[in-house]
VOSE-799603 format. One record per atom (N, C-alpha, C): y, x, z negated; residue in one letter. Coordinates in steps of 0.001 Angstrom, whole numbers, plus 500000, padded with zeros to 6 digits. Layout:
N
YXZa/...
***
This chain:
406
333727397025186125x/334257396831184777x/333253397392183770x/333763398295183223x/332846398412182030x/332221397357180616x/331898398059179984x/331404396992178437x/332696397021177592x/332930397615177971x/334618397422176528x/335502396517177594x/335629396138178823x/336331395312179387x/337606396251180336x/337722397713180324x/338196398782180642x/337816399000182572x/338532398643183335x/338269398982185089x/337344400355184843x/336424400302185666x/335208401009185796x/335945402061187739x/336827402919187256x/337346403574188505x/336229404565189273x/335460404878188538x/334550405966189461x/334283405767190668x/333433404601191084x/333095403510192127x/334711404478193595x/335788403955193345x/336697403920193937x/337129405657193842x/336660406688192564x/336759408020193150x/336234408597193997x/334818407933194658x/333837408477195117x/333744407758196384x/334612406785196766x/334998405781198252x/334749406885198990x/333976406887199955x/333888407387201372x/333538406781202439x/333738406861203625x/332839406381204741x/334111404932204987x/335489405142204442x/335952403598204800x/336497403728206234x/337771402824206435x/338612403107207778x/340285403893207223x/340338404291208343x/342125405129207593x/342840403588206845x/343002402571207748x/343756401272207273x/343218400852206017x/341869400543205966x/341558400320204567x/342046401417203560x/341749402409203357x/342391403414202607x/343804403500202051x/344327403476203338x/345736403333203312x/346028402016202139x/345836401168203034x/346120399963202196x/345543399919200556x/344255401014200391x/343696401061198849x/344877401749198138x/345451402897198600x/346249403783198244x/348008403449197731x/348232402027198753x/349361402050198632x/349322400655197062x/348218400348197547x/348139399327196262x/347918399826194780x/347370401566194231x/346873401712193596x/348632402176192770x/349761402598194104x/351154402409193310x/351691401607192640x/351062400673192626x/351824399441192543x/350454399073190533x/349523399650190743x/349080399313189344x/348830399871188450x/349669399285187342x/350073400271185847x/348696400905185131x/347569400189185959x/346635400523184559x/345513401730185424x/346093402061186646x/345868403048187351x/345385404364186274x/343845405115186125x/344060405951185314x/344527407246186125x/345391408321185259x/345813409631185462x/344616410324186641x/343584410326186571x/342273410752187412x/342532410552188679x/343284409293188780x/343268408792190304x/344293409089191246x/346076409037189903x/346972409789190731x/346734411492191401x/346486412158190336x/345703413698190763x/344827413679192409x/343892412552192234x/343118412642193235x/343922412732194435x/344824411594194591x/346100410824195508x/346231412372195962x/347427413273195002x/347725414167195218x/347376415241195630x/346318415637195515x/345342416485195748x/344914416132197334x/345018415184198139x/344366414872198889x/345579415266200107x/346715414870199227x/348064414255200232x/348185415628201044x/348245415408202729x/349436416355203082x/350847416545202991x/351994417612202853x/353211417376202740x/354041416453203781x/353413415982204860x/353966414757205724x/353569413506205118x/352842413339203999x/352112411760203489x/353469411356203229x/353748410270203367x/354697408933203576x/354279408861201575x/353252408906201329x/352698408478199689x/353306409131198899x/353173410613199539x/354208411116198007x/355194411870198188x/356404410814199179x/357352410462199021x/357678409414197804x/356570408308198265x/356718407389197462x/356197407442196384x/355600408342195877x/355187409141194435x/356263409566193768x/357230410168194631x/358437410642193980x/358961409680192769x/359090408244193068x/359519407301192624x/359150406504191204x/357031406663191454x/356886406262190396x/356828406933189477x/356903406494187868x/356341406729186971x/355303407425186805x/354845408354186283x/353659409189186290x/353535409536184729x/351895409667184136x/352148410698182997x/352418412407183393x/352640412789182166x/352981414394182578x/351983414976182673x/351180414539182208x/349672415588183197x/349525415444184720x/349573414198185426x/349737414140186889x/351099415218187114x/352262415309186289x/353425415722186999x/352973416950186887x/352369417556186225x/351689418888185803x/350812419267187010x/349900418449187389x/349078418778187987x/349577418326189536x/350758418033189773x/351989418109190788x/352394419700191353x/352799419673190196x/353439421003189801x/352706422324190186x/351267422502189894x/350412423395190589x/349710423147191627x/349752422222192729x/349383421839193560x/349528423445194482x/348719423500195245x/348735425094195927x/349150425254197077x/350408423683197594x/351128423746198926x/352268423728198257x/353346424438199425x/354433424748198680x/355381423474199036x/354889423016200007x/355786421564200489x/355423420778199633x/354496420533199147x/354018419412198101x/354691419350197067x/354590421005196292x/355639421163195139x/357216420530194900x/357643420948196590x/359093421005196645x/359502419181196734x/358124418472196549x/358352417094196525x/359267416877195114x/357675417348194047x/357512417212192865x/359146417735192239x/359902418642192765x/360853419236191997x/361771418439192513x/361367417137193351x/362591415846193425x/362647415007192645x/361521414842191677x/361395413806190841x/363027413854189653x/363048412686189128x/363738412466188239x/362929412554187311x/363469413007185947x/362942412751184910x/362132414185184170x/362230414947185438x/361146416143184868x/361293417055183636x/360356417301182149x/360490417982181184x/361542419094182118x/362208419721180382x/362397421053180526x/361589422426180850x/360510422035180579x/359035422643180650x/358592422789181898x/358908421432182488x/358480421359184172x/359322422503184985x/360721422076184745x/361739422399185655x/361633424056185413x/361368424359184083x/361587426014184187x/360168426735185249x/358664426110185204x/358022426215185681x/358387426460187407x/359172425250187870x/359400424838189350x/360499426288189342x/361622426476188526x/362136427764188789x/361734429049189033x/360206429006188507x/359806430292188919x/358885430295190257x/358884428994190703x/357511429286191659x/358036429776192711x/356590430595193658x/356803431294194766x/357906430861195804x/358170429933195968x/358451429588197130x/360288429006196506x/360942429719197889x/362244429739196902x/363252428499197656x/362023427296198453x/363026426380198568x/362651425184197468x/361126425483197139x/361207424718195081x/362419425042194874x/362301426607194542x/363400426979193202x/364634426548193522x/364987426098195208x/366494425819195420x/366874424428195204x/365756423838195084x/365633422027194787x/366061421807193577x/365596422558192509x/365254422251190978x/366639422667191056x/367007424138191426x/368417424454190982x/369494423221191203x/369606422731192823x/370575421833193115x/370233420247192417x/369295419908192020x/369077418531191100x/368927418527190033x/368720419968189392x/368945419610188097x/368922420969187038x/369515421940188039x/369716423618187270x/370613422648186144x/371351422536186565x/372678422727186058x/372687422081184201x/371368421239184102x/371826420745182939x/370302421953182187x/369767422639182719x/368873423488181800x/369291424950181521x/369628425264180073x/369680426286179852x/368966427373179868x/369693428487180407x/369407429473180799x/369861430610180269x/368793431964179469x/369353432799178873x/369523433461179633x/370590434966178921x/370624436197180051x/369672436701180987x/368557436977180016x/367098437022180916x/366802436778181808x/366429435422181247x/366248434207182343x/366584434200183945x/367823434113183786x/368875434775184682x/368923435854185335x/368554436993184259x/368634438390185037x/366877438046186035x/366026437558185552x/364691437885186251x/364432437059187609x/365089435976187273x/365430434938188715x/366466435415189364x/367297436517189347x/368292436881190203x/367226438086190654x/366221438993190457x/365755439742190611x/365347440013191849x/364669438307192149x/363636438311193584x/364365437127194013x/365002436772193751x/365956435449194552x/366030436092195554x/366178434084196955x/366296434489198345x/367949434059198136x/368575433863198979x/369640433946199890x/370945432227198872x/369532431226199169x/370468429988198458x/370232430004197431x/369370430476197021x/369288430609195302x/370315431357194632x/370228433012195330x/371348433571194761x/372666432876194519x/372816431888195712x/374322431534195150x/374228430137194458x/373159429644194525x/373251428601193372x/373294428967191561x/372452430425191638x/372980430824190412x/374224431450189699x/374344431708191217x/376083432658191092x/377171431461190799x/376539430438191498x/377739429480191167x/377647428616189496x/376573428779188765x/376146428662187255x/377379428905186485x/377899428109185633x/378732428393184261x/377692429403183563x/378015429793182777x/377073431010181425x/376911432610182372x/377461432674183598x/376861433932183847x/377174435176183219x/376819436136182648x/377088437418181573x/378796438571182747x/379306438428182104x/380564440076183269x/379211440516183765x/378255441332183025x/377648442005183912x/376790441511185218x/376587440223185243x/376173439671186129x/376650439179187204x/378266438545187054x/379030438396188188x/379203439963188783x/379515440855187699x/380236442486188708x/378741442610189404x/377843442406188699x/376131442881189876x/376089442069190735x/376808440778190981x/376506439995192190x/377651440119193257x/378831440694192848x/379524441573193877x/378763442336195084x/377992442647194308x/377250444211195428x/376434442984196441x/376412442180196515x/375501441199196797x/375715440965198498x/374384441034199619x/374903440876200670x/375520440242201766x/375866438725200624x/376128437836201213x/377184437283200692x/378309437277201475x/379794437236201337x/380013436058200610x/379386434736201054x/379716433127200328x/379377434074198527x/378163434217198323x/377841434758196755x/379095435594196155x/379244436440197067x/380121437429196185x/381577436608196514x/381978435816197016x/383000434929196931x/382946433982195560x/381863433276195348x/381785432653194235x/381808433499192572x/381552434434193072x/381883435302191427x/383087436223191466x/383984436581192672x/384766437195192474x/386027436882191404x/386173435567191224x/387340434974190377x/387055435773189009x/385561435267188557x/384917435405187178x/384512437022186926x/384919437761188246x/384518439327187718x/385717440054187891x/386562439248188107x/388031440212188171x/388764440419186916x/388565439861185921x/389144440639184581x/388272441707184377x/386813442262184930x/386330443109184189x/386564444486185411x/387002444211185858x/387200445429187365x/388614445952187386x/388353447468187615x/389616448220187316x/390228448415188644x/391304448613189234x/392060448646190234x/391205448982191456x/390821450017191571x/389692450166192475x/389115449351193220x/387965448479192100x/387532447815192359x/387687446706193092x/389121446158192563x/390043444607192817x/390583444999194347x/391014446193194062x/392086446598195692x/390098446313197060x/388991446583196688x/387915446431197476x/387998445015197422x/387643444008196294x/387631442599197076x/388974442214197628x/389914442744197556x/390717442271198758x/391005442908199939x/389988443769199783x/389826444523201883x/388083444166201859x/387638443167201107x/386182443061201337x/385993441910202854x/385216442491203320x/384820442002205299x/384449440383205016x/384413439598204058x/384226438732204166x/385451437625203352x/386178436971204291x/387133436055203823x/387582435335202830x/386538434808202632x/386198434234201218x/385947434891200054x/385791435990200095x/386252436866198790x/387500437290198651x/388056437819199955x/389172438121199931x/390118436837199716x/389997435894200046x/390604434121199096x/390290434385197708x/388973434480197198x/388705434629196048x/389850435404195163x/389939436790195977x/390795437413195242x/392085437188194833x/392668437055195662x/394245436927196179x/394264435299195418x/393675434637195073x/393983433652193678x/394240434155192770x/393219435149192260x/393930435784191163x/394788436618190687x/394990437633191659x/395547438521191930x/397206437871192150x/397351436990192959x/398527435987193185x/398568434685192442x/397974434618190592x/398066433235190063x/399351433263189509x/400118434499189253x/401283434890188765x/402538435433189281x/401858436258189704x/402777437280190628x/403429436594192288x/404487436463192863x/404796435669193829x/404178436611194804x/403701435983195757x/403236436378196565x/404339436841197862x/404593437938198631x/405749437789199584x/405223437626201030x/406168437320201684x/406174436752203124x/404993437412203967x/405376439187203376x/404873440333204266x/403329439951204044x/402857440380202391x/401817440347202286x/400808438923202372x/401488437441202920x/400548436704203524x/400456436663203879x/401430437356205635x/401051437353206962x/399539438964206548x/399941439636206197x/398704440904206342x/397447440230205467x/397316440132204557x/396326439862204129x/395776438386204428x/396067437311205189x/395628435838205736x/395804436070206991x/395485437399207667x/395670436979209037x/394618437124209729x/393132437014209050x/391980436672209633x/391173435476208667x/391786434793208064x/391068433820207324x/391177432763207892x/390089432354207636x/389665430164208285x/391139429339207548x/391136428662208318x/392457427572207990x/392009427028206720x/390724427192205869x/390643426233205054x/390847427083204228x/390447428506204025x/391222430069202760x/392441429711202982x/393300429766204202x/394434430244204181x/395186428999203324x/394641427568203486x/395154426341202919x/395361426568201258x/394038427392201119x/393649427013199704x/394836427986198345x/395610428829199853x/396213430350199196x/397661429233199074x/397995429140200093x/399112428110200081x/399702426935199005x/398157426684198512x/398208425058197730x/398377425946196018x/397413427246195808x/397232427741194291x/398234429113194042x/398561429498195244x/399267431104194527x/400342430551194541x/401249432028193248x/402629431677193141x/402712432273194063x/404204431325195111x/404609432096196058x/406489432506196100x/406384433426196959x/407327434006196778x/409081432950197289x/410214433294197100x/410926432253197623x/410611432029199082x/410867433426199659x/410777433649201142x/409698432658201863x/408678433485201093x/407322432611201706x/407630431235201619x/407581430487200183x/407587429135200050x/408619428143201431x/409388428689201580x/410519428089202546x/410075428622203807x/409475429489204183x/409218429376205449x/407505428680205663x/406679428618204658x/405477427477204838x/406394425509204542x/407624425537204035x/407929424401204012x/407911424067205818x/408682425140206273x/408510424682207616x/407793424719208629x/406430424662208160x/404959425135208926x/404381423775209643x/403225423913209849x/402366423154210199x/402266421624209307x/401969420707209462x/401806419846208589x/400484419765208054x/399326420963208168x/398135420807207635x/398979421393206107x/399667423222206839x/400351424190205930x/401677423152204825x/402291422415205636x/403387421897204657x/402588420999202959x/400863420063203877x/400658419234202602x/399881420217201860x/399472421678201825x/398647421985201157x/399861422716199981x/400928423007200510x/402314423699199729x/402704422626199046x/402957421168199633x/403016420165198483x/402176419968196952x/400958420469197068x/400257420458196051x/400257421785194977x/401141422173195793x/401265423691194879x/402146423248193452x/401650423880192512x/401844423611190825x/403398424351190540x/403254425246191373x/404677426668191041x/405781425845191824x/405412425518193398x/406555425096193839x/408350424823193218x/408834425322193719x/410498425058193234x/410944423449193667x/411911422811191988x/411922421538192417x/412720421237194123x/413273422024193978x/414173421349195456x/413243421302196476x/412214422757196289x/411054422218197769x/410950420843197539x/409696420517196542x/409109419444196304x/410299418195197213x/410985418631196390x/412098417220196986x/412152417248197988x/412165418264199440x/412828418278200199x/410921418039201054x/409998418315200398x/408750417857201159x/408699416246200771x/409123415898199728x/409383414398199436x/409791413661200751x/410380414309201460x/411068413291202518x/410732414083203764x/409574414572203645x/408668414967205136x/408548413953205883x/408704414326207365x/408478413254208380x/406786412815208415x/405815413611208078x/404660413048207737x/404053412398206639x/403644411699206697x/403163410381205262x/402005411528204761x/401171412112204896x/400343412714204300x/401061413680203049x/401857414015203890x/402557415445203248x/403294414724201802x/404087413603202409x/404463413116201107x/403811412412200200x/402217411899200845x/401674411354199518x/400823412398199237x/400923413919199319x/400442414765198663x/401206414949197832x/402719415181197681x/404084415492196768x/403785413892195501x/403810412990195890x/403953411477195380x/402552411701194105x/401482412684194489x/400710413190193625x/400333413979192903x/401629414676192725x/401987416370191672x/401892415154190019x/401132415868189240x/401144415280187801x/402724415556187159x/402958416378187726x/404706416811186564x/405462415430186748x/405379415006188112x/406519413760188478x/406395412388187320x/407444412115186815x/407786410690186646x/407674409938187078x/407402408604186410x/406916407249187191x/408059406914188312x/409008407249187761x/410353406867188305x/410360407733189671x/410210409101189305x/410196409910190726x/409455409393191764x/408008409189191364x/406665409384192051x/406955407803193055x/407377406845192116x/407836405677192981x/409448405610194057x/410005406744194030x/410622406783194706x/410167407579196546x/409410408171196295x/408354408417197525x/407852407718198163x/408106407419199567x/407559406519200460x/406627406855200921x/405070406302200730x/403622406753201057x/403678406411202059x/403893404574202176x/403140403576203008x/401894403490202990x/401053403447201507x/399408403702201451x/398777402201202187x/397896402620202751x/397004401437203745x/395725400719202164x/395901399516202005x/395153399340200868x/393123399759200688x/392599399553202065x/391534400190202381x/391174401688202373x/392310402340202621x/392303403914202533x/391377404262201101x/390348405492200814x/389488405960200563x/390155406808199694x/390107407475198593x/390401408844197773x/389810409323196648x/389525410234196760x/388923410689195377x/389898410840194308x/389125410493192856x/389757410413191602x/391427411574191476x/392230411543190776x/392868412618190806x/392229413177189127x/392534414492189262x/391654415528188561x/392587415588187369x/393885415793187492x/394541415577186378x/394859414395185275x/394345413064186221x/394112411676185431x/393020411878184285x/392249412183185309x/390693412305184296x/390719413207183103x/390888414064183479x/391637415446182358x/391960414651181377x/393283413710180941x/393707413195180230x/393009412168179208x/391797412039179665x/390883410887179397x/391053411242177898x/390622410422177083x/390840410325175547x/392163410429174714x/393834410524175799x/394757409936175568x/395374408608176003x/395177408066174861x/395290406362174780x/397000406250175415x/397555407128175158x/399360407036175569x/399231407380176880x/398583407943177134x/398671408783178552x/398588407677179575x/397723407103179281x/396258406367180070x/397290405252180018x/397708404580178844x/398728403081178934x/399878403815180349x/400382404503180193x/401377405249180977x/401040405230181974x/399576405302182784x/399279405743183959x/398889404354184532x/398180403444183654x/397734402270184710x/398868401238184419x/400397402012184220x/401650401095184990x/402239401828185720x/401202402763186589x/402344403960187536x/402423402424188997x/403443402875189307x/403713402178190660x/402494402570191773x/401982403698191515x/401451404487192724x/399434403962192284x/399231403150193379x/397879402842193619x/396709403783192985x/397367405175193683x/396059406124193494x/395865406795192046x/397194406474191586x/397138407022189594x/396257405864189382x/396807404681189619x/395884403585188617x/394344403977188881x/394355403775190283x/392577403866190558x/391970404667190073x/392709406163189316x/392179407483188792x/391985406660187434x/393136406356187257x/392653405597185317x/391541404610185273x/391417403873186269x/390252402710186057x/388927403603186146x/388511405169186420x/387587405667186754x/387485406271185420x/388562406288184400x/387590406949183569x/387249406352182163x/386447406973181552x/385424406520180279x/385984405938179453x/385647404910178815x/386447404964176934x/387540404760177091x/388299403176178078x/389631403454177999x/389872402551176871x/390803402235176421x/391908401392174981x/391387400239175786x/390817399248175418x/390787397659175386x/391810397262176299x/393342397505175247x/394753397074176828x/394619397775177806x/394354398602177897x/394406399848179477x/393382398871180209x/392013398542179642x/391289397682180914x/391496396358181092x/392139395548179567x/392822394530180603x/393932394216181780x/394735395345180980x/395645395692182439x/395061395945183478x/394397396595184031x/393976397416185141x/392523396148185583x/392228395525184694x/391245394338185295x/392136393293186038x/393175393048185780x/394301392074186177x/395028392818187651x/394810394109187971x/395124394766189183x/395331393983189986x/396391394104190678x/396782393242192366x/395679394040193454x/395472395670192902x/394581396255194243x/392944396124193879x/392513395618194981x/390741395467194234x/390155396713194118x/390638397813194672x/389496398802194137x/389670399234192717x/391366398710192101x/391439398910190372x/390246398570190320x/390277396919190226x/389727396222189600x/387917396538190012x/387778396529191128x/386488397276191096x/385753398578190457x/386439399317190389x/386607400821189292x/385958400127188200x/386324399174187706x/385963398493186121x/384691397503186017x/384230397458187767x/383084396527187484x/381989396715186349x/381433398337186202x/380845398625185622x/380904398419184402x/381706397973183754x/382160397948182026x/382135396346181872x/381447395563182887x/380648394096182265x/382006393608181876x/383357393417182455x/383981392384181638x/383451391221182565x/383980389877181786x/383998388720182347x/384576388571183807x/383499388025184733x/384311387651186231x/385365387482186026x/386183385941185313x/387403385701185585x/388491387377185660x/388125387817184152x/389037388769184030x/389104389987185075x/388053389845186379x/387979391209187235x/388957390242188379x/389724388927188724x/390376388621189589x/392011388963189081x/391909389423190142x/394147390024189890x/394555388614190423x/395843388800189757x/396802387521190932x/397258387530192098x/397078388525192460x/397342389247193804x/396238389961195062x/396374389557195977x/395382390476196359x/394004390666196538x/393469389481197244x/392267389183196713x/391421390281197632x/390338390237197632x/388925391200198165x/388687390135199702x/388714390967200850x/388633389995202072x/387225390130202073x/386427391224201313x/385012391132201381x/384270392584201873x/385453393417202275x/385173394452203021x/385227395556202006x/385932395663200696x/386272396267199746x/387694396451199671x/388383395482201096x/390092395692200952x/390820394664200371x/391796394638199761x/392418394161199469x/393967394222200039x/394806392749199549x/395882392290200436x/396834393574199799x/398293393206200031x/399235394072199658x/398650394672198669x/399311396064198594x/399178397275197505x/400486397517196883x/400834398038195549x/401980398203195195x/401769399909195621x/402636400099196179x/403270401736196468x/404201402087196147x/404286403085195762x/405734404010195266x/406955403619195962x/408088402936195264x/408969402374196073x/409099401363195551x/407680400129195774x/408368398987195505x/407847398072194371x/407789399148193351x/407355398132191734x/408663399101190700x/408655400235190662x/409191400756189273x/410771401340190211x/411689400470189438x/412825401159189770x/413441402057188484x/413985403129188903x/414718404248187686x/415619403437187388x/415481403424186044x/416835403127185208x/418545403812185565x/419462403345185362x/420508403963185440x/420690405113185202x/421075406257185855x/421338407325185405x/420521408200184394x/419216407470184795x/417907408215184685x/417386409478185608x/417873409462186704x/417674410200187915x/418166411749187177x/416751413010187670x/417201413975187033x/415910415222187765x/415831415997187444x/415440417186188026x/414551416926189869x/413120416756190032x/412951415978191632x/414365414985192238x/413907413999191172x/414579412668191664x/416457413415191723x/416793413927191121x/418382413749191698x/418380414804192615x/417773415917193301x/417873416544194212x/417262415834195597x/415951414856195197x/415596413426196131x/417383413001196975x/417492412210195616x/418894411197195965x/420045412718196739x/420272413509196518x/421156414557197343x/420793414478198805x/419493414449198788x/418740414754200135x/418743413592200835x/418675412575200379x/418716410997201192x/420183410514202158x/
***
């Protein structure tokens, strides 16, 4: 202790001669105290190999930014690629970690936290310069990239990259060009293309058997679910595969009578892919027999969320009959006061779980229905079918070609 009453650390910079256990045990204790000076984390670091168990657990604490600094130039490249896990790191830091040698830093910083640091053209152009392999396509996959930068990452030798910019460089490419990414040797560009190329134009029978007849089931899905397709085509993928039938259910263009007539697919998938087209009516969408299992798992729907900051929308959606609309509305931000008491009052617990986060009162997170067995499931689910019946002679574009078909 010094005369001002200040821990006297030198003593403990200059420890030698102990046992590994004592050490250890000095080391793991010195995490744990706030009044630890900056001198000592450095030392820590400086000492650590990239296997130390410590700074892992360095990752975690609190540090000033001179230790994170002096992280940051540490002269192992594993050590670095710790440091560019931290949370919290300046803008200052992170552009630093973007440039360093070693390009599985730069692929860390990119995947935890490119995405929220801006980046000028420059910037951009000089880190695409000497980029390795995952970098390139973590930048390729960047919002802000310049035309001239997606058409330069075309030339690029690695098919996933030039897949990810082909969408974003096809308004600037003249026929030539476009007719090459869709004879380009790698699949996924050629998907790339044929989205855009087919976001309008129907696609025909001929040209999806020739151009999808070397692509992975998951391109060929993705051509199925987004291009307009042609009549021909559409009716003969109605009668495909049932991977091919639910990915055509999700298609936006589809003609109503398909829809209807995938409405009453012998597979439950297929129809609670149809039961989840945004165009449908409450009335329609509950006329679709899911049979949803109340434990079953799903991600948000994309068009719920979209809607977020319509108060009409949102009242509209958490009284859909269909489980998986509500659960999309309880997920998003800033709903109307009534939207979360409704949806806190949910018969299905994962509504009502969706809303834990927004601190209402316990009572108000129990539905009358349906309680939590503890597992995250809950009892009966309302499914399409058996809450919203159509009004009289409400039945009209899906729904009365539905009722033809029944």
């Amino acid at each position: 202790m010094t005369g001002n009453g200040v821990a006297d650390w030198t003593p403990v910079l200059e420890l030698t001669g102990t046992t590994a256990e004592l050490r250890d045990a000095w080391r793991k204790g010195v995490l744990r105290n706030p009044a630890a000076p900056p001198e000592l984390f450095k030392r820590l670091i400086e000492e650590c190999e990239p296997a130390d168990p410590l700074l892992r657990d360095l990752t975690y604490v609190m540090l000033p930014e001179a230790v994170v600094d002096a992280w940051i130039a540490h002269p192992v490249a594993a050590v670095r690629a710790l440091a560019a896990q931290r949370h919290g790191l300046t803008d200052a830091q992170r552009r630093r970690l973007l440039y360093d040698t070693s390009a599985r830093v730069q692929y860390i910083v990119l995947c935890l936290g490119g995405s929220d640091l801006a980046l000028d053209e420059a910037e951009l152009d000089s880190l695409l310069a000497g980029a390795g392999p995952l970098v390139r396509a973590e930048l390729a996959a960047r919002e802000g990239l310049s035309a001239r930068q997606v058409v330069r990452l075309l030339d690029d030798p690695l098919g996933s990259v030039r897949a990810l910019v082909a969408v974003r460089a096809w308004p600037h490419l003249d026929e030539a060009a476009r007719a090459a990414l869709l004879a380009d040797r790698h699949s996924g560009v050629r998907a790339a293309a044929m989205l855009v190329r087919y976001a309008d134009d129907p696609l025909s029978a001929g040209e999806f058997v020739a151009l999808t007849a070397e692509f992975e089931d998951a391109d060929r899905q993705r051509i199925v679910e987004r291009c307009a397709l042609g009549r021909e085509l559409a009716e003969e993928l109605a009668r495909g595969e049932v991977r091919v039938r639910r990915a055509l259910a999700g298609n936006p263009r589809l003609d109503p009578d398909l829809v209807a007539l995938l409405a009453l697919d012998e597979d439950r998938s297929v129809r609670l892919a149809v039961s989840l087209r945004p165009e449908l009516t409450e009335e329609e969408r509950a006329r679709i027999s899911v049979g949803l299992d109340p434990s079953e798992h799903h991600k948000a729907l994309p068009w719920v969320l979209e809607r977020q900051g319509d108060a009409a929308e949102m009242r509209r959606r958490a009284a859909s009959a269909h489980v998986l609309v509500r659960r999309s509305v309880a997920r998003v931000r800033d709903l109307p006061p009534d939207v979360v008491e409704v949806l806190a009052r949910d018969e299905d617990f994962a509504v009502r779980r969706a809303l834990s986060d927004r601190r209402l009162p316990e009572a108000a997170l129990v539905g009358p229905v349906g309680q939590s067995d503890g597992a995250g499931r809950s009892g009966p689910s309302r499914g399409p079918g058996d809450r919203v019946a159509a009004p009289a002679g409400a039945a009209g574009g899906v729904t009365a070609v539905i009722a033809l078909l029944a």
